[in-house]
N, CA, C, O and CB atoms as a CASP TS submission, in Angstrom:
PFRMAT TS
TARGET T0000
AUTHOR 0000-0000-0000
METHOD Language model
MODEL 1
PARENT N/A
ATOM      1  N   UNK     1      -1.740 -24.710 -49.414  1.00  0.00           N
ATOM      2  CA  UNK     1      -2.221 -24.950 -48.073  1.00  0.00           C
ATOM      3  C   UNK     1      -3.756 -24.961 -48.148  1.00  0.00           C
ATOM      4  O   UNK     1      -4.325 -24.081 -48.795  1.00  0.00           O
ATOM      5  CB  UNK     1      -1.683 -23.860 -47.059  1.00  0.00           C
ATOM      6  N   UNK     2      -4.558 -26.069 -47.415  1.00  0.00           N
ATOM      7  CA  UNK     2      -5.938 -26.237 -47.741  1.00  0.00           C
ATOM      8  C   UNK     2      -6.439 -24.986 -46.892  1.00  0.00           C
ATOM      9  O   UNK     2      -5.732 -24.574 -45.972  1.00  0.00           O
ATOM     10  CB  UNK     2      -6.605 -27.786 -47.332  1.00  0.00           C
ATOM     11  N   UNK     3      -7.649 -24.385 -47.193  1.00  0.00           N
ATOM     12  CA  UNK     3      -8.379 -23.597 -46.451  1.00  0.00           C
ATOM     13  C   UNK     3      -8.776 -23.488 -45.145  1.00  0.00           C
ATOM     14  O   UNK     3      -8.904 -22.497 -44.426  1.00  0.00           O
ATOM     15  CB  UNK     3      -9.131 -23.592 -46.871  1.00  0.00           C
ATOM     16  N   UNK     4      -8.995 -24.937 -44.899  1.00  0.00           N
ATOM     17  CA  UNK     4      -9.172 -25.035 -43.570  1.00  0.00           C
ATOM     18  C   UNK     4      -8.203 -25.049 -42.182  1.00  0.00           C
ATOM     19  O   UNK     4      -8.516 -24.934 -40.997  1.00  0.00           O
ATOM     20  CB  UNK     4      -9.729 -25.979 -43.622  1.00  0.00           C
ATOM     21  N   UNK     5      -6.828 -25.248 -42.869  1.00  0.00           N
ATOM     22  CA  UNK     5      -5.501 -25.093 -42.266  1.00  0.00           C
ATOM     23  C   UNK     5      -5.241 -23.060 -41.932  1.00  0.00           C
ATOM     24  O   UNK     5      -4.748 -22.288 -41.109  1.00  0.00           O
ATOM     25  CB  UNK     5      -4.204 -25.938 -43.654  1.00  0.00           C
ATOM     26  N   UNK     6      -5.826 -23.070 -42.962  1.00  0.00           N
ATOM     27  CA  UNK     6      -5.351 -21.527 -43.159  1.00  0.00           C
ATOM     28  C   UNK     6      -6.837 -20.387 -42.102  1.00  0.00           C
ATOM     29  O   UNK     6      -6.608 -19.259 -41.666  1.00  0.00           O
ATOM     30  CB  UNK     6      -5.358 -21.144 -45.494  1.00  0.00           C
ATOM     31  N   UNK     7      -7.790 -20.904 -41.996  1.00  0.00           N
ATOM     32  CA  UNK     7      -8.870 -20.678 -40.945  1.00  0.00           C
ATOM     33  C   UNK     7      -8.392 -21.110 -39.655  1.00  0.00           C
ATOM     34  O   UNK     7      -8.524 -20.322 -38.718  1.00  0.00           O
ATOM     35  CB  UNK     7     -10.177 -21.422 -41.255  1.00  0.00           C
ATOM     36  N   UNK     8      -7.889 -22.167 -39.466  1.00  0.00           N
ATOM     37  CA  UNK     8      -7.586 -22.773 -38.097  1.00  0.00           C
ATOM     38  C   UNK     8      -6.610 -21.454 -37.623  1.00  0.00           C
ATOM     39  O   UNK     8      -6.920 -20.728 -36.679  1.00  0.00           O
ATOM     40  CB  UNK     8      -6.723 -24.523 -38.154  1.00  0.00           C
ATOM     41  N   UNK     9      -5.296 -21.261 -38.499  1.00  0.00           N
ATOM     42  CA  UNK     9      -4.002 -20.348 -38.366  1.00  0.00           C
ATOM     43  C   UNK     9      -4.743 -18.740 -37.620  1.00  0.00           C
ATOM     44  O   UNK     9      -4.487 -17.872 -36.785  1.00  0.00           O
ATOM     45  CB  UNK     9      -3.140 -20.080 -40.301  1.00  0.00           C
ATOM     46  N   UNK    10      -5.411 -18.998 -38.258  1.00  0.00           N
ATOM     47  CA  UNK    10      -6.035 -17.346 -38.357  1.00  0.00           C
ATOM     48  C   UNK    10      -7.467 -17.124 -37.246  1.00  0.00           C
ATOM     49  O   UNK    10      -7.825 -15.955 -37.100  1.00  0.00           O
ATOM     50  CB  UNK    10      -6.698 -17.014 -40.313  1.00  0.00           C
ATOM     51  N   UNK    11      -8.096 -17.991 -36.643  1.00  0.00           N
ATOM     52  CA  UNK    11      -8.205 -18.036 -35.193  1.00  0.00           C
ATOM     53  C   UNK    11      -7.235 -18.778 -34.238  1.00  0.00           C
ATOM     54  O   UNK    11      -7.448 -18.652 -33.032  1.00  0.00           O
ATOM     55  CB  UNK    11      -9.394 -18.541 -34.959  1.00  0.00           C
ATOM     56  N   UNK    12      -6.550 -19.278 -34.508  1.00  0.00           N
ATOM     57  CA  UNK    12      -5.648 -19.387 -33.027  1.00  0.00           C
ATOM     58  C   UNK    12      -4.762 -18.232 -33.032  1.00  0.00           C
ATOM     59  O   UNK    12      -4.593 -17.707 -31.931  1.00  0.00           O
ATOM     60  CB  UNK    12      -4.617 -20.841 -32.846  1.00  0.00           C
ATOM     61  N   UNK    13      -3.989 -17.575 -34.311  1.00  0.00           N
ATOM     62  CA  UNK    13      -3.730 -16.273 -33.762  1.00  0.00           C
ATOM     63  C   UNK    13      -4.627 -14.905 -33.110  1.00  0.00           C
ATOM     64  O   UNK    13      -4.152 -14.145 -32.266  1.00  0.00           O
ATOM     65  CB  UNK    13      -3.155 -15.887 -34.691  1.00  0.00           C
ATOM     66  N   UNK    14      -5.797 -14.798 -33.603  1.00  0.00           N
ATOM     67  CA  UNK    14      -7.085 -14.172 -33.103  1.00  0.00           C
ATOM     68  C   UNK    14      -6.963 -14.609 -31.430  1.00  0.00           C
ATOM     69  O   UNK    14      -6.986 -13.747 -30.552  1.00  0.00           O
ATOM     70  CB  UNK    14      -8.619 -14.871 -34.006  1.00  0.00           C
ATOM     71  N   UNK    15      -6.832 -16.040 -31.142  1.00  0.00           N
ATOM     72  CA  UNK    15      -6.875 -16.262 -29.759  1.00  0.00           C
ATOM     73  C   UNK    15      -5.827 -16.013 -28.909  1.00  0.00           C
ATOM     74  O   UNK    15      -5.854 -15.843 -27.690  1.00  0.00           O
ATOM     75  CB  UNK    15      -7.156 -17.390 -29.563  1.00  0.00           C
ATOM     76  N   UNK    16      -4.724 -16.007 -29.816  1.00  0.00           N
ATOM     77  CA  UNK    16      -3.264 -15.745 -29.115  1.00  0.00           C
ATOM     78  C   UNK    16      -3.417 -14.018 -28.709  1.00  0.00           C
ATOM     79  O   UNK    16      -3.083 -13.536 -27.627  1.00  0.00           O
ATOM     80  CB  UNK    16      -1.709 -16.123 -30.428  1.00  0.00           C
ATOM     81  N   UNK    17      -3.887 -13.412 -29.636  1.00  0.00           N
ATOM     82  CA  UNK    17      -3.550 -11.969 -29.691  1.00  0.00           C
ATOM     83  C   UNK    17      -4.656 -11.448 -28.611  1.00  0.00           C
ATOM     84  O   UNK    17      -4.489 -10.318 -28.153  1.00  0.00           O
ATOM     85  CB  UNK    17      -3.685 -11.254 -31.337  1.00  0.00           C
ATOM     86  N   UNK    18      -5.867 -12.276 -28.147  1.00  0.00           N
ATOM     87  CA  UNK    18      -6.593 -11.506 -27.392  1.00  0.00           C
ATOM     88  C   UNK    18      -5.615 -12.238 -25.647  1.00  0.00           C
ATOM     89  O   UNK    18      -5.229 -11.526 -24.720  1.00  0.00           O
ATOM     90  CB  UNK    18      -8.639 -11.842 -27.776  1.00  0.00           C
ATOM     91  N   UNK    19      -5.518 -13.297 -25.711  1.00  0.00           N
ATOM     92  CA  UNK    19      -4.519 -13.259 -24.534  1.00  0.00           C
ATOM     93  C   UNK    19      -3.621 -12.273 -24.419  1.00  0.00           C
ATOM     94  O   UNK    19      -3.477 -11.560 -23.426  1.00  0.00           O
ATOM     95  CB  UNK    19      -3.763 -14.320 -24.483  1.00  0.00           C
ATOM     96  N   UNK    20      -2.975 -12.217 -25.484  1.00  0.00           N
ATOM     97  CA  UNK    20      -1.423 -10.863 -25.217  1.00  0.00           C
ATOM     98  C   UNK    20      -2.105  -9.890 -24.823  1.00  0.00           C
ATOM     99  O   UNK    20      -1.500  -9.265 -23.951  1.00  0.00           O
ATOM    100  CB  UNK    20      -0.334 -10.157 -26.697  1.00  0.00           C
ATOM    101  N   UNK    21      -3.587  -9.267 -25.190  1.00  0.00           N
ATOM    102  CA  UNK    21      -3.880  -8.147 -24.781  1.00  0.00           C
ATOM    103  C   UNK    21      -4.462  -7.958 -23.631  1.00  0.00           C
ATOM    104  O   UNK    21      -4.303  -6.917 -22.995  1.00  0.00           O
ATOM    105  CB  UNK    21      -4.438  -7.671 -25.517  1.00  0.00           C
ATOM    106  N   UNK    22      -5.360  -9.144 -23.144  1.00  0.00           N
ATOM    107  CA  UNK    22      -5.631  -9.663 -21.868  1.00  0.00           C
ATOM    108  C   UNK    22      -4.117  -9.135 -20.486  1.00  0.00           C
ATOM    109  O   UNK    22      -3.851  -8.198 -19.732  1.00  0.00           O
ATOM    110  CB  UNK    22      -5.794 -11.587 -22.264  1.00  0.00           C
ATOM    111  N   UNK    23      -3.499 -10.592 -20.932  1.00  0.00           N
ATOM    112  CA  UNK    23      -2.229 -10.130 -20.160  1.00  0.00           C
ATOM    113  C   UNK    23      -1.585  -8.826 -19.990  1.00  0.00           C
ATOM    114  O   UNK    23      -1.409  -8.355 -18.866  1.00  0.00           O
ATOM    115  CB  UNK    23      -1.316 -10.736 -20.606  1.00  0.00           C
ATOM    116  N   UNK    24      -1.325  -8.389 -20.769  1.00  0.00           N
ATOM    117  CA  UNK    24      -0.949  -6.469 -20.721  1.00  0.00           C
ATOM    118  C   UNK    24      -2.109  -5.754 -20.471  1.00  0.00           C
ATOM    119  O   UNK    24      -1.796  -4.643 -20.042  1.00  0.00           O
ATOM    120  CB  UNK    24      -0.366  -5.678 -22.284  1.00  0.00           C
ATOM    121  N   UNK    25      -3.162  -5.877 -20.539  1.00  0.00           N
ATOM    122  CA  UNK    25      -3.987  -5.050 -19.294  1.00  0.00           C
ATOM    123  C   UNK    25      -3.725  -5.760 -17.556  1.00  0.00           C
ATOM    124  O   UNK    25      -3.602  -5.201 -16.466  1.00  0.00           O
ATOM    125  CB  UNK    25      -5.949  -5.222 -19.742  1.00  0.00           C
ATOM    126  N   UNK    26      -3.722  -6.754 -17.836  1.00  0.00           N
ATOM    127  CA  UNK    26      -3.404  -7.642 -15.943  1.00  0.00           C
ATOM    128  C   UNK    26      -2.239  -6.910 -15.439  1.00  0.00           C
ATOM    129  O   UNK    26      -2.132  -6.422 -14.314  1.00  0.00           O
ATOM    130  CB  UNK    26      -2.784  -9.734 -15.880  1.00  0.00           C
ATOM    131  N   UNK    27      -1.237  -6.877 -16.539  1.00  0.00           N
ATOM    132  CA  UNK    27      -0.258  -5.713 -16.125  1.00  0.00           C
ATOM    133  C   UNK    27       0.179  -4.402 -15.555  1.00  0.00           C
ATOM    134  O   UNK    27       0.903  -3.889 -14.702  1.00  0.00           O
ATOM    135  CB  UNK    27      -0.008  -5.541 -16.651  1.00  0.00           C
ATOM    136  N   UNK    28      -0.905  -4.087 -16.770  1.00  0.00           N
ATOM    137  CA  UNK    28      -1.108  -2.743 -16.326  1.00  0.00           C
ATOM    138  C   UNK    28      -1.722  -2.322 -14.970  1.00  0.00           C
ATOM    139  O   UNK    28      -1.157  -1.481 -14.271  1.00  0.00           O
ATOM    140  CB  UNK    28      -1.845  -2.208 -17.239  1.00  0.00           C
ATOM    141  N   UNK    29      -2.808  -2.872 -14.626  1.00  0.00           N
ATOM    142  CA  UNK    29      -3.461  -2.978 -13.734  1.00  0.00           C
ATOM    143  C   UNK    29      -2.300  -3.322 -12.166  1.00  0.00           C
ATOM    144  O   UNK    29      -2.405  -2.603 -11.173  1.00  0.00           O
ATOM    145  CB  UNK    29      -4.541  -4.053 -14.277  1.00  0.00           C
ATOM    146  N   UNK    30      -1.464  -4.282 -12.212  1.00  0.00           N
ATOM    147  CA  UNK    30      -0.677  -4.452 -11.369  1.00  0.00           C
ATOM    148  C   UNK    30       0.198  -3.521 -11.102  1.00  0.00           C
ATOM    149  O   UNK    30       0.698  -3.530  -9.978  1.00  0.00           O
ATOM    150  CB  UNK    30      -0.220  -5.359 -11.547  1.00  0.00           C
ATOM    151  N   UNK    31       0.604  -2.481 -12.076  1.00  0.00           N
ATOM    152  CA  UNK    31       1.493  -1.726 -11.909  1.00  0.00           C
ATOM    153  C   UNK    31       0.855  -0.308 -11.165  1.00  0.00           C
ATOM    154  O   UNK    31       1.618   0.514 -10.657  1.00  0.00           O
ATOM    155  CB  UNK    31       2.154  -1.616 -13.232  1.00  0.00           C
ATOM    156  N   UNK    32      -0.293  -0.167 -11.164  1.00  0.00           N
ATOM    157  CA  UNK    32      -1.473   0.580 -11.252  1.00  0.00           C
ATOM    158  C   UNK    32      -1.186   0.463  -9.584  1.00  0.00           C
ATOM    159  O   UNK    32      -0.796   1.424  -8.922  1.00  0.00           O
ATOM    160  CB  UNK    32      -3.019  -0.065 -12.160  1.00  0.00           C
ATOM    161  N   UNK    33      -1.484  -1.067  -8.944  1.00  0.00           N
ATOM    162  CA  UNK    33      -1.431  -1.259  -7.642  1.00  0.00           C
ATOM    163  C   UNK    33      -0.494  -1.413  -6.885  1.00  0.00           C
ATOM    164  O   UNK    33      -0.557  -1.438  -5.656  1.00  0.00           O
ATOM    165  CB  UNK    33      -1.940  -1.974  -7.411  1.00  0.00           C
ATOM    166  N   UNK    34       0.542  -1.539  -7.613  1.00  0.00           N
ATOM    167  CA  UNK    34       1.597  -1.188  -6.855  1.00  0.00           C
ATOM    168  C   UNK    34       2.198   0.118  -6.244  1.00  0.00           C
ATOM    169  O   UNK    34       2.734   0.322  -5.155  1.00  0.00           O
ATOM    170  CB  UNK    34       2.323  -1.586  -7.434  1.00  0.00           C
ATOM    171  N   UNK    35       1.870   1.128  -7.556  1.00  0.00           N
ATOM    172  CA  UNK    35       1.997   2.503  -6.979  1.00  0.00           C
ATOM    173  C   UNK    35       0.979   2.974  -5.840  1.00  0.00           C
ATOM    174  O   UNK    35       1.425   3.661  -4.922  1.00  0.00           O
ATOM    175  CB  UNK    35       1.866   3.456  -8.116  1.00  0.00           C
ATOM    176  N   UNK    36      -0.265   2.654  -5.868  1.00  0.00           N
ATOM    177  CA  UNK    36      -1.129   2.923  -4.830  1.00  0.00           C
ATOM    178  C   UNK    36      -0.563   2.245  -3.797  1.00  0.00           C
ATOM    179  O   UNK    36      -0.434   2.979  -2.817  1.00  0.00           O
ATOM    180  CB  UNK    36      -2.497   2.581  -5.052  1.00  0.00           C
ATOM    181  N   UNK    37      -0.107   0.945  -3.598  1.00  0.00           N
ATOM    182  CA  UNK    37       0.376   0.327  -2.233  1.00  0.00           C
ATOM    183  C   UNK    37       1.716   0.957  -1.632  1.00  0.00           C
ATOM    184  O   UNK    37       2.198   0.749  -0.518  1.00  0.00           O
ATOM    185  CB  UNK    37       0.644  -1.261  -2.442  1.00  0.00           C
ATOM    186  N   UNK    38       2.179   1.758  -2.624  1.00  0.00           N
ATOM    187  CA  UNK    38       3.582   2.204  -2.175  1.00  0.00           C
ATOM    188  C   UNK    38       2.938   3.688  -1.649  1.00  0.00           C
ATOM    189  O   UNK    38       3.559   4.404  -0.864  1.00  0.00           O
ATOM    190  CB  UNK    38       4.979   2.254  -3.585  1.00  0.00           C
ATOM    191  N   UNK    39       2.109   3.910  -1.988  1.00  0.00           N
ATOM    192  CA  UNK    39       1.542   5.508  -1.447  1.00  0.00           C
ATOM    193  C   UNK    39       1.029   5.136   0.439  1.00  0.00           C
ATOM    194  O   UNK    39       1.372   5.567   1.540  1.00  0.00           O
ATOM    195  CB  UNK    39      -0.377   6.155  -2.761  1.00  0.00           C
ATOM    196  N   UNK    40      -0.131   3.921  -0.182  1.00  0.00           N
ATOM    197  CA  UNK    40      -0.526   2.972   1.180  1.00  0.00           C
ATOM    198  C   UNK    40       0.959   3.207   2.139  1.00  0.00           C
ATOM    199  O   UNK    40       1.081   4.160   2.909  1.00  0.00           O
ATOM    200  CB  UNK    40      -0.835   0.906   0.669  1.00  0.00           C
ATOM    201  N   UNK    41       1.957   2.230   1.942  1.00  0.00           N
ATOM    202  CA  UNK    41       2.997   2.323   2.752  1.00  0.00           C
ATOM    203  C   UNK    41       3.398   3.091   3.604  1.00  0.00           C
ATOM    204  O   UNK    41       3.574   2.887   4.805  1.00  0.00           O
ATOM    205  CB  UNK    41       3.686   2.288   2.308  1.00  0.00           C
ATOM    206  N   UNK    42       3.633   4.450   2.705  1.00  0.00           N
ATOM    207  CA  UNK    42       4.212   5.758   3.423  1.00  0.00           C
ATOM    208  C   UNK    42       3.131   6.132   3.465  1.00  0.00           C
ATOM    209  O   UNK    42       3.424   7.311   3.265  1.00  0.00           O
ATOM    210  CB  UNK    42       5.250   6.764   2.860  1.00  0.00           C
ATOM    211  N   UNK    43       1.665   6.154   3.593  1.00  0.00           N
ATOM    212  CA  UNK    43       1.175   6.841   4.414  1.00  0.00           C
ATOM    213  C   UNK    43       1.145   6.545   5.831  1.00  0.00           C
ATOM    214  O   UNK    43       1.231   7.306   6.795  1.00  0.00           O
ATOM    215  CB  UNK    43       0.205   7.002   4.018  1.00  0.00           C
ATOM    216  N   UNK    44       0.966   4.930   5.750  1.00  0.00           N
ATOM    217  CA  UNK    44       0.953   4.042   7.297  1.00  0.00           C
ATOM    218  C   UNK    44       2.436   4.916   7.749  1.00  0.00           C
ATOM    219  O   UNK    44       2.341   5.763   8.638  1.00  0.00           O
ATOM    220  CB  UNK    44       1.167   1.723   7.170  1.00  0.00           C
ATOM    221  N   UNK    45       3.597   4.694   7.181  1.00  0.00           N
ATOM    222  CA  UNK    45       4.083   5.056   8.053  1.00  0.00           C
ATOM    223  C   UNK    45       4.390   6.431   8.878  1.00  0.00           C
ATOM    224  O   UNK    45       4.795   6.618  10.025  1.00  0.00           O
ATOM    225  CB  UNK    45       4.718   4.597   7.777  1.00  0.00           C
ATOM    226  N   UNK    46       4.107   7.123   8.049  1.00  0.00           N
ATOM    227  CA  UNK    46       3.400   8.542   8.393  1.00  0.00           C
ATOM    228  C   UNK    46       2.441   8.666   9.775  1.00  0.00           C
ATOM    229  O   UNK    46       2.435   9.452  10.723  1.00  0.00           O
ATOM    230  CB  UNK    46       2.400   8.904   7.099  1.00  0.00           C
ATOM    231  N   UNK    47       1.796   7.727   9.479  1.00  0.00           N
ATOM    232  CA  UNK    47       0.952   7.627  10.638  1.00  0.00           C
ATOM    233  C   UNK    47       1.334   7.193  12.367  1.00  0.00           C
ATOM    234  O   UNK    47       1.076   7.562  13.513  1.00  0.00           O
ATOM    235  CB  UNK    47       0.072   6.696  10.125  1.00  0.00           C
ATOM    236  N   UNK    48       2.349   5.859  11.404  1.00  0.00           N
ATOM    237  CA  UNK    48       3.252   5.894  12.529  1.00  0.00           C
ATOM    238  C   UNK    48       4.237   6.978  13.598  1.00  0.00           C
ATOM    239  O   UNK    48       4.353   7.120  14.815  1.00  0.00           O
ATOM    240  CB  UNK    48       3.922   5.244  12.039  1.00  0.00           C
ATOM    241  N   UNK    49       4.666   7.433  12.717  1.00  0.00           N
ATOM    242  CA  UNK    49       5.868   8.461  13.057  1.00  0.00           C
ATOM    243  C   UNK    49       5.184   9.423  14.400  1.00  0.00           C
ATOM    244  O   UNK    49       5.603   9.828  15.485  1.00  0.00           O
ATOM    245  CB  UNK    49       6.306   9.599  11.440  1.00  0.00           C
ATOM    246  N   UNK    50       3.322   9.554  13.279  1.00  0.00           N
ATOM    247  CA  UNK    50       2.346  10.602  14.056  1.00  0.00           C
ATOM    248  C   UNK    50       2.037  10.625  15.384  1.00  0.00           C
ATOM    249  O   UNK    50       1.939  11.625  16.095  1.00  0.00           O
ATOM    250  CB  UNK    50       1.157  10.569  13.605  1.00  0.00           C
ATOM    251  N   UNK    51       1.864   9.283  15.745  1.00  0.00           N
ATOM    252  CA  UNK    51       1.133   8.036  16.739  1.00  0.00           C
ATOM    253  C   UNK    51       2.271   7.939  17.862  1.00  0.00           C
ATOM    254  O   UNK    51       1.883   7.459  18.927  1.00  0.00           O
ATOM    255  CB  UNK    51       0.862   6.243  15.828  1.00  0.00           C
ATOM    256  N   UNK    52       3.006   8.148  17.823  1.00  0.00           N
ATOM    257  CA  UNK    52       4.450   8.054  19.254  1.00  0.00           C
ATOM    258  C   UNK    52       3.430   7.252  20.617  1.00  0.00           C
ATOM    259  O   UNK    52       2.321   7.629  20.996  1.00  0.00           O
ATOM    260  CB  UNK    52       5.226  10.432  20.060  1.00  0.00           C
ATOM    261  N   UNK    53       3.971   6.459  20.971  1.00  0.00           N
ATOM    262  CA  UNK    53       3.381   5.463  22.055  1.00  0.00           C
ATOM    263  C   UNK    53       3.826   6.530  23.520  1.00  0.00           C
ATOM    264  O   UNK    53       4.817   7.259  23.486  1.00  0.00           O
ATOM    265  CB  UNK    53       4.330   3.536  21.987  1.00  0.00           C
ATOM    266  N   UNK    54       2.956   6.446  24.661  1.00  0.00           N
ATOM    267  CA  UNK    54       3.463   7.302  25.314  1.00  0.00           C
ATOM    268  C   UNK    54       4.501   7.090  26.534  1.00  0.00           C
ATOM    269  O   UNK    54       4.546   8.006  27.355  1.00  0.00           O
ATOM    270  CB  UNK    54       2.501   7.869  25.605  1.00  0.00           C
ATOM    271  N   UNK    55       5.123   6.257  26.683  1.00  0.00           N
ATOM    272  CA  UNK    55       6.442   5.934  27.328  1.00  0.00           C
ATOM    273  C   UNK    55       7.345   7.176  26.868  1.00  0.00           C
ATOM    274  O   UNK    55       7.989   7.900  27.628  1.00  0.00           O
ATOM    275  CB  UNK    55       7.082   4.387  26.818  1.00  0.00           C
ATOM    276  N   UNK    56       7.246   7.299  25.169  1.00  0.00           N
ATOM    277  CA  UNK    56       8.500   8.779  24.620  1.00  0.00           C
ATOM    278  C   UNK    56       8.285   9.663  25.348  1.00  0.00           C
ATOM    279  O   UNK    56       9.252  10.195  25.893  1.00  0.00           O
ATOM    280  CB  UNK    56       8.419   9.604  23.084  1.00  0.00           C
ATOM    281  N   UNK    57       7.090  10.089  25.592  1.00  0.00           N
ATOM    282  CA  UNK    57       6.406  11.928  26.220  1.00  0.00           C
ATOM    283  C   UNK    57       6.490  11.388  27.703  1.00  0.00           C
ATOM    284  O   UNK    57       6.350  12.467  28.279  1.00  0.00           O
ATOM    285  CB  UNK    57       4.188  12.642  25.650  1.00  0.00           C
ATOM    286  N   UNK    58       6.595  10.651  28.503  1.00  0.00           N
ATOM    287  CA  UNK    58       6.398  10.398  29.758  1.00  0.00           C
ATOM    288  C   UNK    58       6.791  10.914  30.466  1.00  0.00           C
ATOM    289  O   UNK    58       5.950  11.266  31.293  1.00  0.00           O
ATOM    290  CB  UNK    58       6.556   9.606  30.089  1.00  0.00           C
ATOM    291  N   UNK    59       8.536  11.474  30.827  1.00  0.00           N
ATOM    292  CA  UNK    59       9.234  11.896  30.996  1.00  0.00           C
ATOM    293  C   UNK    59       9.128  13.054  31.252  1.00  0.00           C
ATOM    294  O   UNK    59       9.537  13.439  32.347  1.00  0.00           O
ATOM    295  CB  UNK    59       9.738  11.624  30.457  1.00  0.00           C
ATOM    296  N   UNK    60       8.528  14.012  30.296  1.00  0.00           N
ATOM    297  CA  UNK    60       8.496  15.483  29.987  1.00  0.00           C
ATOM    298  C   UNK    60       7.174  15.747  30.878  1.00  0.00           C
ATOM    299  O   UNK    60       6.902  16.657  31.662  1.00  0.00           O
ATOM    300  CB  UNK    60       8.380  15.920  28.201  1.00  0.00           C
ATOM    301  N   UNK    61       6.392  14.502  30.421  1.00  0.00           N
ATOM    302  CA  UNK    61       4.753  15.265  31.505  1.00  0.00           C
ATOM    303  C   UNK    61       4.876  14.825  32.988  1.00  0.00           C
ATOM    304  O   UNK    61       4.425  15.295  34.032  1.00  0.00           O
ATOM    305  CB  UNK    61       2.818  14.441  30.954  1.00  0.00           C
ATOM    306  N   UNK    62       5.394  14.111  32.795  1.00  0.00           N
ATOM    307  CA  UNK    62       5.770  13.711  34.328  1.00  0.00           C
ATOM    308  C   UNK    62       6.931  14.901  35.131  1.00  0.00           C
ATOM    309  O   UNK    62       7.105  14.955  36.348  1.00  0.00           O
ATOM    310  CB  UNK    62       6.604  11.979  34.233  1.00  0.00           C
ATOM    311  N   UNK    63       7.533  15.664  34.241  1.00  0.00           N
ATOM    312  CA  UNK    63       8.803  16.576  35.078  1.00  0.00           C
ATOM    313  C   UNK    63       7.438  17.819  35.275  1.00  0.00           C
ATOM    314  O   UNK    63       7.412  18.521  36.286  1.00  0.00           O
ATOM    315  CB  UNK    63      10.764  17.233  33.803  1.00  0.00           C
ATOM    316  N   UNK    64       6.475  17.939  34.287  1.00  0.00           N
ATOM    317  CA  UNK    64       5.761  18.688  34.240  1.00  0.00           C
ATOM    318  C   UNK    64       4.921  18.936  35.501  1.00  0.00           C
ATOM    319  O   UNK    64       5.020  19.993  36.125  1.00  0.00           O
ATOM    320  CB  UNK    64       5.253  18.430  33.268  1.00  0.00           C
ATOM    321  N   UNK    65       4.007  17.846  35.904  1.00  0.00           N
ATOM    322  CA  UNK    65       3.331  17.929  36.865  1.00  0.00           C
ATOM    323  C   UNK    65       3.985  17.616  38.040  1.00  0.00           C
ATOM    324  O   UNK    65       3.343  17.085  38.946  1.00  0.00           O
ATOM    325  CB  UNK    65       2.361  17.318  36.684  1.00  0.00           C
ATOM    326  N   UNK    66       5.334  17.896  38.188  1.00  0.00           N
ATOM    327  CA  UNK    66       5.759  17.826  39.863  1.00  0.00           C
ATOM    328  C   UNK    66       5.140  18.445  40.513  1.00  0.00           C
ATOM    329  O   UNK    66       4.272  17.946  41.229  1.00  0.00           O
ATOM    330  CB  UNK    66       6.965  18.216  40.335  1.00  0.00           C
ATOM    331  N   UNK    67       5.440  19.980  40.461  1.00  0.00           N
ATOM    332  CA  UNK    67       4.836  20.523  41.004  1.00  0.00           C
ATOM    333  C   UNK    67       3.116  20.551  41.523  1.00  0.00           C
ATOM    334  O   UNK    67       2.734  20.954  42.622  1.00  0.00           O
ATOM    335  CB  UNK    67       5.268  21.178  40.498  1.00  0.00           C
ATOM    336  N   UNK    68       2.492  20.169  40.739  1.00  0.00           N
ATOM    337  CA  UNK    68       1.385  19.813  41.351  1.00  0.00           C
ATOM    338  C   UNK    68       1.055  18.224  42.193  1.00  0.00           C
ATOM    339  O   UNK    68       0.390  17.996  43.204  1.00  0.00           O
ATOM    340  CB  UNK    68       0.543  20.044  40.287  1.00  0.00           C
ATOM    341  N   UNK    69       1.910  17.210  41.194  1.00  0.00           N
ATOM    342  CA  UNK    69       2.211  16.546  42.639  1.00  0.00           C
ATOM    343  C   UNK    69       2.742  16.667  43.686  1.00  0.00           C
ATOM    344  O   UNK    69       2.863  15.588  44.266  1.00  0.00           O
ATOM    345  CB  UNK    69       2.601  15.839  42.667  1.00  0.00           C
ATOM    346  N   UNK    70       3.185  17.636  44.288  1.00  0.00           N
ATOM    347  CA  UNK    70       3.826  18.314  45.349  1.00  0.00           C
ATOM    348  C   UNK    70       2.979  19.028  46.243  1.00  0.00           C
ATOM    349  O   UNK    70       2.888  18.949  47.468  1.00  0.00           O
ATOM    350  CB  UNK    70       4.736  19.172  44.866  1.00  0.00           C
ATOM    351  N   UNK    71       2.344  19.774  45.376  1.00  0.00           N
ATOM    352  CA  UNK    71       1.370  20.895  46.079  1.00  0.00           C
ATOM    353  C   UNK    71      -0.144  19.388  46.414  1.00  0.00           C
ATOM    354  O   UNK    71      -0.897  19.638  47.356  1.00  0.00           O
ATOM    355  CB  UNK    71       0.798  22.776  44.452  1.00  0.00           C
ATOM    356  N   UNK    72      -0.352  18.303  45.781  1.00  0.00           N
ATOM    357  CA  UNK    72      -0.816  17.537  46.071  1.00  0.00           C
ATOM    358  C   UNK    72      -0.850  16.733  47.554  1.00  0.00           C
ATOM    359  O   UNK    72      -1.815  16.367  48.224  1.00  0.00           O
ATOM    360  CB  UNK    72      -0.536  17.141  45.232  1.00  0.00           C
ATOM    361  N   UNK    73       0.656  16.601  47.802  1.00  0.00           N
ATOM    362  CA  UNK    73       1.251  15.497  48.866  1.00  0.00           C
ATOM    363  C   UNK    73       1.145  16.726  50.481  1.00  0.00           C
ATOM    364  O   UNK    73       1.349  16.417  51.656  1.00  0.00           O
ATOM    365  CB  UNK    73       3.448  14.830  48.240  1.00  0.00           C
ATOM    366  N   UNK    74       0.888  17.645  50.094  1.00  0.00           N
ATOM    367  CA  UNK    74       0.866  18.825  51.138  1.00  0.00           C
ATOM    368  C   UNK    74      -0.926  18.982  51.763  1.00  0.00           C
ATOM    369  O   UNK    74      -1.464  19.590  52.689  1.00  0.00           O
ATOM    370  CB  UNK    74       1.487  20.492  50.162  1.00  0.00           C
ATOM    371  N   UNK    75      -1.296  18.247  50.885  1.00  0.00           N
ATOM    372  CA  UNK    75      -2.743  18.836  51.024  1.00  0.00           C
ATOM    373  C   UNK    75      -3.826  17.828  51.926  1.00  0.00           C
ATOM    374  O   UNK    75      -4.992  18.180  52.105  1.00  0.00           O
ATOM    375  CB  UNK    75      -3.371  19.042  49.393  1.00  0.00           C
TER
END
C-alpha cells in the first residue's frame, strides 16, 4: 500500500474519531439537560399546586366574613 494511501487512512480516522468524541460530549450534555428540565418541570409544578386560583378559597372566606357583612348591612 503506497504511503500516501496509508496517511490519507490515518487522518480520516483522526477525523472520524474527533467527531465520535464531539458527538458523545453533545450527548452528554443533552442528558445533562434533560435532568435539569425534569427538575424545571416539577418545580413549575410545585408552584402550581402552591398558587391555587382564588375561586377554590372563595367559599370559606366568604362563609367567613358573614358576619361582618351582616354587622355591615345594620349599620
Amino acid at each position: 500500500m503506497p504511503a500516501a494511501a496509508v496517511v490519507t487512512l490515518i487522518i480520516a480516522a483522526l477525523i472520524i474519531a474527533a467527531a465520535v468524541l464531539g458527538l458523545v460530549r453533545v450527548l452528554l450534555h443533552l442528558a445533562a439537560i434533560r435532568r435539569t428540565l425534569g427538575t424545571v418541570v416539577v418545580g413549575v409544578q410545585v408552584v402550581a399546586a402552591q398558587t391555587r386560583t382564588v375561586p377554590e378559597a372563595l367559599d370559606s372566606v366568604n362563609q367567613s366574613l358573614k358576619p361582618v357583612r351582616d354587622f355591615c348591612e345594620t349599620v
